[in-house]
PyMOL Python script that loads the backbone (N, CA, C, O; Angstrom):
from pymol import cmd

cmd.read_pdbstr("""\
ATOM      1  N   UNK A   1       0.843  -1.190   0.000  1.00  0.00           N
ATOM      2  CA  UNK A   1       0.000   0.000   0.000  1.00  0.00           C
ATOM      3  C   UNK A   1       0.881   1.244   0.000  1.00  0.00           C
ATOM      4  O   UNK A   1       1.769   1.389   0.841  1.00  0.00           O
ATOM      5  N   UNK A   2       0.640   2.091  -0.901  1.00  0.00           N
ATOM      6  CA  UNK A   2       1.426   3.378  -1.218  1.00  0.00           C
ATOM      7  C   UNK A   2       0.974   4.373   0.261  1.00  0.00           C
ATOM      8  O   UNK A   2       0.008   4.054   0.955  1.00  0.00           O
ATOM      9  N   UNK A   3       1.836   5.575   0.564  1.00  0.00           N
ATOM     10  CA  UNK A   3       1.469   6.178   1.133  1.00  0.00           C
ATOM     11  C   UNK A   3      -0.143   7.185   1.017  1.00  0.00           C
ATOM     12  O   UNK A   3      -1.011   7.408   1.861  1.00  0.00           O
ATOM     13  N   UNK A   4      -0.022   7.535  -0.192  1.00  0.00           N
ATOM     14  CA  UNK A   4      -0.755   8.269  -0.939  1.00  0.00           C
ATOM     15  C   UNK A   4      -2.397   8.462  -0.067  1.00  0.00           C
ATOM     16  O   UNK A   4      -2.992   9.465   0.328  1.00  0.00           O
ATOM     17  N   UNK A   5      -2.689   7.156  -0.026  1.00  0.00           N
ATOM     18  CA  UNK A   5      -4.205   6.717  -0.059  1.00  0.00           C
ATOM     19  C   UNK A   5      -4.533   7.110   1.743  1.00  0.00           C
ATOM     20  O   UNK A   5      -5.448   7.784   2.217  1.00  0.00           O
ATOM     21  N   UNK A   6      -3.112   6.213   2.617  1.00  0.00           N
ATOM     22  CA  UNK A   6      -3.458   6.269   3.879  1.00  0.00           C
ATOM     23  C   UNK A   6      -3.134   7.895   4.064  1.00  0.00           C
ATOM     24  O   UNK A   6      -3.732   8.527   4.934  1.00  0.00           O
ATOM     25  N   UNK A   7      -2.480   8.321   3.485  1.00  0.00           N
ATOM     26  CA  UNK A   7      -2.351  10.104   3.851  1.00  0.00           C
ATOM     27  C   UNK A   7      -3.805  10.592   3.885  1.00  0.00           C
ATOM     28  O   UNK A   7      -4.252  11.319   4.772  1.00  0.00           O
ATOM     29  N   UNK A   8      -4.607  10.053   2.679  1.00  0.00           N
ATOM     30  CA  UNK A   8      -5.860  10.597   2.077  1.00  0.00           C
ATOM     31  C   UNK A   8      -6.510  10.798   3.627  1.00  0.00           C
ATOM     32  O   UNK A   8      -6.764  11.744   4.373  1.00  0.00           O
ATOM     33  N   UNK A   9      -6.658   8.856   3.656  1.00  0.00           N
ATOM     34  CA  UNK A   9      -7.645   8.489   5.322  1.00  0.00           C
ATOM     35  C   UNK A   9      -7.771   9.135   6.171  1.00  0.00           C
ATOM     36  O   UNK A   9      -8.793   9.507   6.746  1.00  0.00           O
ATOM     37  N   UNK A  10      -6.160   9.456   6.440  1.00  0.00           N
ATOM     38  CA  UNK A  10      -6.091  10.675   7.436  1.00  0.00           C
ATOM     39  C   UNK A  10      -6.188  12.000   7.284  1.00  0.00           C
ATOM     40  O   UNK A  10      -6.342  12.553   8.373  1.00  0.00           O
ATOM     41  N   UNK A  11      -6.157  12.811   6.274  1.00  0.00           N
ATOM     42  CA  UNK A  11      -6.791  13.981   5.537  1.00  0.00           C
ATOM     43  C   UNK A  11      -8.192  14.075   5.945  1.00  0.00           C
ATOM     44  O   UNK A  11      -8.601  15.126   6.438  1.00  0.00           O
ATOM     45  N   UNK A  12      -8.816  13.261   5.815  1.00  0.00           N
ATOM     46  CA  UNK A  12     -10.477  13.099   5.737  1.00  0.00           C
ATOM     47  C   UNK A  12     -10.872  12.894   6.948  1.00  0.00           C
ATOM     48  O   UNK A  12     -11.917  13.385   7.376  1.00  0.00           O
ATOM     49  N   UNK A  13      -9.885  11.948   7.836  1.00  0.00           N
ATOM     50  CA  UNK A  13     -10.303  11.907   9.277  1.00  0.00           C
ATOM     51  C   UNK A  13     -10.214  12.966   9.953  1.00  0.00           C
ATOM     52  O   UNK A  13     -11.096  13.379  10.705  1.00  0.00           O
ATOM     53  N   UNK A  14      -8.869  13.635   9.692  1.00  0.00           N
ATOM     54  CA  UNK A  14      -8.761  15.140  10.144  1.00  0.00           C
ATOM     55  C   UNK A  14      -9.889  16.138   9.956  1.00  0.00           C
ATOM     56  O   UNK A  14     -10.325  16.622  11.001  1.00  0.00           O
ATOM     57  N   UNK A  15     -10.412  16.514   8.879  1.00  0.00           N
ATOM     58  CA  UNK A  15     -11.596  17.349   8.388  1.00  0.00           C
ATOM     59  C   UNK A  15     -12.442  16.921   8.965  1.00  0.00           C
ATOM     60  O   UNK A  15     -12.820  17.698   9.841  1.00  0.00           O
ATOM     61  N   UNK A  16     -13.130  15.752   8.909  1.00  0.00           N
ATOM     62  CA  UNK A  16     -14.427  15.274   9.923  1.00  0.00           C
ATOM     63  C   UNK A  16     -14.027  15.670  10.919  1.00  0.00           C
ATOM     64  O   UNK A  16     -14.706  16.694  10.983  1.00  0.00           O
ATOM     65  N   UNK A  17     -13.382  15.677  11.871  1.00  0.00           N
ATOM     66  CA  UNK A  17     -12.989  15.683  13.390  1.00  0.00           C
ATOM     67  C   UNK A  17     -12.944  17.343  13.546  1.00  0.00           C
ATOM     68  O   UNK A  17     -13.355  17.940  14.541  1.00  0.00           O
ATOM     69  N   UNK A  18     -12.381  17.951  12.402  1.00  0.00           N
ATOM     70  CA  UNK A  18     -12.394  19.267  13.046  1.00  0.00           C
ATOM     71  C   UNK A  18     -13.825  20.066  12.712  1.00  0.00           C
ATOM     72  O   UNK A  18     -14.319  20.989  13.360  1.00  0.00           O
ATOM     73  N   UNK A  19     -14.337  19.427  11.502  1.00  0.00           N
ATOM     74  CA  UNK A  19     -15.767  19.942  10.494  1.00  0.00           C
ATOM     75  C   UNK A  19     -17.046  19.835  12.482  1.00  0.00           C
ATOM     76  O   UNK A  19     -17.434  20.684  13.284  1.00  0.00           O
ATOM     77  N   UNK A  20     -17.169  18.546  12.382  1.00  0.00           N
ATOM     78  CA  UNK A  20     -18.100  18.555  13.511  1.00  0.00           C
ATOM     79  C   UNK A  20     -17.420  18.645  15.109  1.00  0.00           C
ATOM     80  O   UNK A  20     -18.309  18.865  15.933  1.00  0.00           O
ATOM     81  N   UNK A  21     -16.184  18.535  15.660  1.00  0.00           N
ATOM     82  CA  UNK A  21     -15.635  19.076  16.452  1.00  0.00           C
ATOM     83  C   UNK A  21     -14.888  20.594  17.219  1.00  0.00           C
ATOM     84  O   UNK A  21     -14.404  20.839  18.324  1.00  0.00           O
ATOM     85  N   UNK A  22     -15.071  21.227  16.202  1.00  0.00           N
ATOM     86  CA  UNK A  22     -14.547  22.373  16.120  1.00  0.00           C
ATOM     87  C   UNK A  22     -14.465  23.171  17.624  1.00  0.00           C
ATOM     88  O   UNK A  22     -13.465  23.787  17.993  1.00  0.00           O
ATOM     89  N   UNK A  23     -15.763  23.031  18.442  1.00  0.00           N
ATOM     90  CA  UNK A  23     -15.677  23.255  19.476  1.00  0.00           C
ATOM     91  C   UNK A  23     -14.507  23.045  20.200  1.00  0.00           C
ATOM     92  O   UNK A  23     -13.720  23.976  20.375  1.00  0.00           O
ATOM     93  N   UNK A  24     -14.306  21.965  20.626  1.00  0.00           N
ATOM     94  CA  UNK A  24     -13.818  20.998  21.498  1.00  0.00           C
ATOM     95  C   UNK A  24     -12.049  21.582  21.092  1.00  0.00           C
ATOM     96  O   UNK A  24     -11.055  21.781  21.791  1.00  0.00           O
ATOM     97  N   UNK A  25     -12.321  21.696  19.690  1.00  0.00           N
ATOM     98  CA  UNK A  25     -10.784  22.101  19.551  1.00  0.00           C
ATOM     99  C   UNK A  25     -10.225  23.342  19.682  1.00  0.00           C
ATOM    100  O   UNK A  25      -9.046  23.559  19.960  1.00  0.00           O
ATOM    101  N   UNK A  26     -11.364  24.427  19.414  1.00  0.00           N
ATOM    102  CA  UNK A  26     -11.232  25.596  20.047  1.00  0.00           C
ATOM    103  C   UNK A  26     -11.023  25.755  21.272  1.00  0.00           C
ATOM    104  O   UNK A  26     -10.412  26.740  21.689  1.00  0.00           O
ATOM    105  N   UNK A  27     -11.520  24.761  22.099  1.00  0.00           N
ATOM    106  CA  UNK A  27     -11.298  24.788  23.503  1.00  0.00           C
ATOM    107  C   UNK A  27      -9.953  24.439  24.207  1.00  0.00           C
ATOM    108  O   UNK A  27      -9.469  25.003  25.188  1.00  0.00           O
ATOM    109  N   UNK A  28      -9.270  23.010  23.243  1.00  0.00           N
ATOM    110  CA  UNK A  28      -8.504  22.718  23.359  1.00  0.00           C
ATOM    111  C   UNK A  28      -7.166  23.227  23.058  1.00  0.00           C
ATOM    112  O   UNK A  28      -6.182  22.514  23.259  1.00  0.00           O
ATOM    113  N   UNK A  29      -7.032  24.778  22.444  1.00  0.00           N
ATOM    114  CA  UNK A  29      -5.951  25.120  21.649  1.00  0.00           C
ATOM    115  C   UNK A  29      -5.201  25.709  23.080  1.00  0.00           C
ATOM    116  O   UNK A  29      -3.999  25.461  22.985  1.00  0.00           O
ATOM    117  N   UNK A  30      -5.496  26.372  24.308  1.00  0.00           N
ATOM    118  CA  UNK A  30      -4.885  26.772  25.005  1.00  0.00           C
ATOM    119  C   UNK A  30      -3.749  25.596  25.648  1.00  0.00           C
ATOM    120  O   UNK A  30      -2.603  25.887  25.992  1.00  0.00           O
ATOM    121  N   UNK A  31      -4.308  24.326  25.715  1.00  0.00           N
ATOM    122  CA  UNK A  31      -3.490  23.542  26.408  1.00  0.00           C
ATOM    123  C   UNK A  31      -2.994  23.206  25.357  1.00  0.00           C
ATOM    124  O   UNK A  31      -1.785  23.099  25.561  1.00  0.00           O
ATOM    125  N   UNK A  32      -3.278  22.927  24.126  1.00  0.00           N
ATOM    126  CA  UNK A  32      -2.105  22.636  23.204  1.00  0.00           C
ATOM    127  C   UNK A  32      -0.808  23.712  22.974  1.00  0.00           C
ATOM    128  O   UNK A  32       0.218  23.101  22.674  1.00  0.00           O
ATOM    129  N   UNK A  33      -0.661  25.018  23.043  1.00  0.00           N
ATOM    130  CA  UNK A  33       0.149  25.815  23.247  1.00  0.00           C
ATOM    131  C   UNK A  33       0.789  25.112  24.135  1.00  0.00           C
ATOM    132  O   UNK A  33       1.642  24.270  23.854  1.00  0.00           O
ATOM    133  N   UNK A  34       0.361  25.458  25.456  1.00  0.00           N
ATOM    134  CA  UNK A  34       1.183  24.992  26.912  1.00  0.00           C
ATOM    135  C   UNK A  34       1.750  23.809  26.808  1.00  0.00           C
ATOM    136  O   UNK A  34       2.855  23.715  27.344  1.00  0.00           O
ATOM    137  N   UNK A  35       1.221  22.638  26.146  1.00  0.00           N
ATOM    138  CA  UNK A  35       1.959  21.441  26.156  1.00  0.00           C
ATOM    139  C   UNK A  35       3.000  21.384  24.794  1.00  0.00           C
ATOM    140  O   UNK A  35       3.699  20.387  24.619  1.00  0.00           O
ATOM    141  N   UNK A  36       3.046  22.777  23.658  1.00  0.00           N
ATOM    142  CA  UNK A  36       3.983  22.881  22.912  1.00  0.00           C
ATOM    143  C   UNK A  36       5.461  23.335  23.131  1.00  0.00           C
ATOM    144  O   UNK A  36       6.444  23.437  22.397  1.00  0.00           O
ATOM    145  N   UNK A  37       5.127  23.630  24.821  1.00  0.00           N
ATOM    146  CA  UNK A  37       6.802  24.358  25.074  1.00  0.00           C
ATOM    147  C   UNK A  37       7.708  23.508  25.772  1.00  0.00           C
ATOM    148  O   UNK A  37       8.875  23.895  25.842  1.00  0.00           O
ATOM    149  N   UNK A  38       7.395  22.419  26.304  1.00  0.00           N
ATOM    150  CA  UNK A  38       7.905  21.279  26.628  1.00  0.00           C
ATOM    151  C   UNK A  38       8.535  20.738  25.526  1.00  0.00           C
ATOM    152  O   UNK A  38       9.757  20.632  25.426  1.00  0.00           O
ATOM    153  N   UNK A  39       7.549  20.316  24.511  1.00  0.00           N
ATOM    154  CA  UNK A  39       8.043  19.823  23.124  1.00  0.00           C
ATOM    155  C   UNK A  39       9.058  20.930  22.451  1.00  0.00           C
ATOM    156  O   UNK A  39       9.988  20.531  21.749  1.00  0.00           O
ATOM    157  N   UNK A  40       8.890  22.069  22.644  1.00  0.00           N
ATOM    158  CA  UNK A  40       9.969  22.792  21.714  1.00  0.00           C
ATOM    159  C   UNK A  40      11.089  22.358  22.641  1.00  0.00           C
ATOM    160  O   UNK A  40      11.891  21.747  21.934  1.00  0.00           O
ATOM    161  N   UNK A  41      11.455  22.386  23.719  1.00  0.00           N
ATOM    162  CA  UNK A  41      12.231  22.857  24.538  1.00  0.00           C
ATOM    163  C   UNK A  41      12.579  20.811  24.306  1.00  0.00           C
ATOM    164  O   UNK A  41      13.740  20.534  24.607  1.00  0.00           O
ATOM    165  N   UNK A  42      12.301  20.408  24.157  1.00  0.00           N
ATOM    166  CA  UNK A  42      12.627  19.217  24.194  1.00  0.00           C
ATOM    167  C   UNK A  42      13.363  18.629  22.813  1.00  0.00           C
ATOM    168  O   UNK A  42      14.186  17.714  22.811  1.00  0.00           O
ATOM    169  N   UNK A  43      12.816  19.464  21.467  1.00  0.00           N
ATOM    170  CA  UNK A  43      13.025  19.068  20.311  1.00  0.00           C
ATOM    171  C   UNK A  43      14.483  19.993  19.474  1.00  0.00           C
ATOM    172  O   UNK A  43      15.359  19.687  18.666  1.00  0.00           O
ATOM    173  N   UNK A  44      13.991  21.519  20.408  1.00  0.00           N
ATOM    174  CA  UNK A  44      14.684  22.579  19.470  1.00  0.00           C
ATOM    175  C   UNK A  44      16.284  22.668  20.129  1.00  0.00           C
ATOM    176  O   UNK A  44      17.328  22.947  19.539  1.00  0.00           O
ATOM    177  N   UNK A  45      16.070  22.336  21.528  1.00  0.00           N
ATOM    178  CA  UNK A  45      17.553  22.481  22.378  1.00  0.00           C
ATOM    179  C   UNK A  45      18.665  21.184  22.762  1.00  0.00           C
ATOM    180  O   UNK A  45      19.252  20.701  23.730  1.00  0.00           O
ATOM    181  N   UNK A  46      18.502  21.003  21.296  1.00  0.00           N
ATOM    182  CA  UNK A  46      19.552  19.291  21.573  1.00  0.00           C
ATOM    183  C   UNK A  46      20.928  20.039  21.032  1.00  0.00           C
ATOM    184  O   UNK A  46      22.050  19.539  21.123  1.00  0.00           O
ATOM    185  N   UNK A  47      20.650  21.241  20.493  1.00  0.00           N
ATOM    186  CA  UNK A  47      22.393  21.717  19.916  1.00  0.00           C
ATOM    187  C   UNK A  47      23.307  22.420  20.509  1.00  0.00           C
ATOM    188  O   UNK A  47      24.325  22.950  20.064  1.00  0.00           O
ATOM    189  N   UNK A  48      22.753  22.371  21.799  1.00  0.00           N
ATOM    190  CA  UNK A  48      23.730  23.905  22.706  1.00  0.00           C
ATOM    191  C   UNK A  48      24.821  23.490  22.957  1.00  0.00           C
ATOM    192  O   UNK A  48      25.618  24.335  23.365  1.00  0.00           O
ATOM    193  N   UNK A  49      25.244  22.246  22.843  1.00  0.00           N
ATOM    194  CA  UNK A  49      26.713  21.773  23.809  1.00  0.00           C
ATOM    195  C   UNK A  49      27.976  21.857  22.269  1.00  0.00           C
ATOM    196  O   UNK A  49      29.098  21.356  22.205  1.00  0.00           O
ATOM    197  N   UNK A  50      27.203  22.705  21.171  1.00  0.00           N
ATOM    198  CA  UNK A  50      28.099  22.869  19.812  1.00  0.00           C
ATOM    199  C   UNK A  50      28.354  24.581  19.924  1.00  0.00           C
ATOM    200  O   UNK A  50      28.915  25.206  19.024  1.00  0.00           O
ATOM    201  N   UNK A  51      27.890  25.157  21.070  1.00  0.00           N
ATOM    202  CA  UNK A  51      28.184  26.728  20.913  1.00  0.00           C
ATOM    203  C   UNK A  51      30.302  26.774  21.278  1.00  0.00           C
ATOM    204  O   UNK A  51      31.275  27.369  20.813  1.00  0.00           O
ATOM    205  N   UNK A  52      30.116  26.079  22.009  1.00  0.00           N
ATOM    206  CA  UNK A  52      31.878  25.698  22.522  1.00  0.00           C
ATOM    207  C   UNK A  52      32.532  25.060  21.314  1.00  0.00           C
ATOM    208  O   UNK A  52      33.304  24.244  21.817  1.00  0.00           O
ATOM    209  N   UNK A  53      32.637  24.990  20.154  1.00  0.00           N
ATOM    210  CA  UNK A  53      33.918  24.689  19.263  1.00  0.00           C
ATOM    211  C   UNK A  53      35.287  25.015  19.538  1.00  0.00           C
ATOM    212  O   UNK A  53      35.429  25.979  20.290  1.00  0.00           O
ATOM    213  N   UNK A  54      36.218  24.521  19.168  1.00  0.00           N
ATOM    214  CA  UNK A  54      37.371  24.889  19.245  1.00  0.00           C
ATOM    215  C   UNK A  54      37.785  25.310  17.967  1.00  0.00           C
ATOM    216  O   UNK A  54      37.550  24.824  16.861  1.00  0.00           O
ATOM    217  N   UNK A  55      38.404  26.242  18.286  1.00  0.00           N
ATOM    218  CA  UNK A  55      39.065  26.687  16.603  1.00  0.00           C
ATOM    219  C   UNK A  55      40.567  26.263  16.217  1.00  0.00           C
ATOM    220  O   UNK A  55      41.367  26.443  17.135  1.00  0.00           O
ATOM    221  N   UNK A  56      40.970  25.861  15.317  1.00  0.00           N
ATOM    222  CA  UNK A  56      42.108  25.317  14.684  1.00  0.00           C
ATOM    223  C   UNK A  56      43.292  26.031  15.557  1.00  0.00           C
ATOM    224  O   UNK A  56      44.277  25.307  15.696  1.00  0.00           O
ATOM    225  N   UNK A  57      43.374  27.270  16.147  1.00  0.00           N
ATOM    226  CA  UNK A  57      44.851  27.951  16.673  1.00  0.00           C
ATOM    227  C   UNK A  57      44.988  27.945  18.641  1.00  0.00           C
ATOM    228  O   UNK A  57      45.856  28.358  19.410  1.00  0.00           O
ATOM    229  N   UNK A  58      43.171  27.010  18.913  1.00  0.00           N
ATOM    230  CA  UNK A  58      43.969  26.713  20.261  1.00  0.00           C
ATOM    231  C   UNK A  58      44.112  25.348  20.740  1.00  0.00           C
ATOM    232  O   UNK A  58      43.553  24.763  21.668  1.00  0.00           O
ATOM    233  N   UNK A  59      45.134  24.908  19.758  1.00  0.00           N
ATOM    234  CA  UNK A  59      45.814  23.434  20.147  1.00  0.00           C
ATOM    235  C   UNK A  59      47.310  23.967  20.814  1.00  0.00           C
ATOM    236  O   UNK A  59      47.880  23.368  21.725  1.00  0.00           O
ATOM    237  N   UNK A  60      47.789  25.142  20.205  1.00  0.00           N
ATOM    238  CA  UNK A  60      49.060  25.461  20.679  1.00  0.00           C
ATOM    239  C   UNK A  60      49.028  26.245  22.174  1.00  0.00           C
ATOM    240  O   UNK A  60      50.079  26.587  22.715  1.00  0.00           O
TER     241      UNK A  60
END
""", "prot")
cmd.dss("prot")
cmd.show_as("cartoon", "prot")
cmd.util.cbc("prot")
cmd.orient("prot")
């Protein structure tokens, strides 16, 4: 099975869910923020321990 079709499924499941849910998700957008900064902070800050490079002239 190609991706194509199950993308569709879920395209369509998405739209139904938000078409007659809409409420629920309006309601829900505040805690989705709040539970997005965990995830950033979890996803976006894996590179900080690369701010310390060494540069080629302090080996001597």
């Amino acid at each position: 099975m190609t991706k194509a079709p199950l993308l569709a499924i879920y395209a369509l499941a998405a739209a139904f869910l938000l078409y007659w849910h809409w409420r629920h998700v309006l309601d829900a957008l505040p805690f989705l923020v709040v539970l997005a900064c965990p995830l950033m902070h979890l996803f976006m800050h894996h590179n900080h321990g690369s701010h310390h490079e060494r540069r080629p002239n302090d080996d001597v």
